[in-house]
N, C-alpha and C positions, 0 to 999 in steps of 0.2 A: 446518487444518494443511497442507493441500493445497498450494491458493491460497502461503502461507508458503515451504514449501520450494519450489516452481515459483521464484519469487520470487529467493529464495535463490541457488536455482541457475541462472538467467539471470546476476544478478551474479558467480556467481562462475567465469563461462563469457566475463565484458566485455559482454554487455546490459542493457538496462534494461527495467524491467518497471511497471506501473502498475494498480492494481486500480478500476475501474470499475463503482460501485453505480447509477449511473444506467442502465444497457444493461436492468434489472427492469424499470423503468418501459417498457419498449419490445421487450418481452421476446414480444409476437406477430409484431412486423416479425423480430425475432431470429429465431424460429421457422422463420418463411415465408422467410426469407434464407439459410436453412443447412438445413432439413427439418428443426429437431427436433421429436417428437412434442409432441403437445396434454399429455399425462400429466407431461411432466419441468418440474419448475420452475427457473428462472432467477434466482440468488441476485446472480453478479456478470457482468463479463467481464474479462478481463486483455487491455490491449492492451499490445505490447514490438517491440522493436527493438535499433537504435541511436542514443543519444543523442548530439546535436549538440551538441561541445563548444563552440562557435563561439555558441551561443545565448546572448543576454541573462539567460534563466532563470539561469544557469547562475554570474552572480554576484548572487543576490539574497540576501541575507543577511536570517534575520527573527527572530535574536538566539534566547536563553533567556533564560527567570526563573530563578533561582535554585535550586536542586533542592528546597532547605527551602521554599518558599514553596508547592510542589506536592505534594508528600509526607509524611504522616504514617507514620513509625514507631512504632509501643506497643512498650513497655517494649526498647525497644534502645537503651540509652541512649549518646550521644558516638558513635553511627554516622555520621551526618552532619556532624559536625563536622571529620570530614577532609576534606570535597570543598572 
């Protein structure tokens, strides 16, 4: 929930934020790069800024499915049929 509100609250300050599980896998250079102890483990990192609105990313469109094609509702019946 950390990670989340950090998140949160860069967007809602105009940053961007991005969570990074591959920094585990590399997580003794981590260590030896910043002095954190041998004892603490290394779950993610978050690297943020400012994002380039000028970047190609930036119109890349990669659609939805449908919400019923992803979602099972139990006994909620006609929930879905508003979307």
């Amino acid at each position: 929930m950390y990670a989340q509100n950090f998140l949160l609250s860069l967007t809602a300050r105009g940053f961007h934020g991005i969570p990074q599980a591959v920094l585990g896998v590399y997580a003794d250079t981590v260590r030896a790069s910043l002095g954190v102890r041998d004892d603490l483990k290394l779950l993610f990192g978050i690297s943020f800024g400012m994002g380039d609105k000028t970047s190609p990313m930036y119109d890349i469109d990669m659609g939805r499915i449908p919400l019923q094609q992803s979602v099972v509702l139990h006994d909620t019946p006609g929930v879905l049929d508003e979307q």
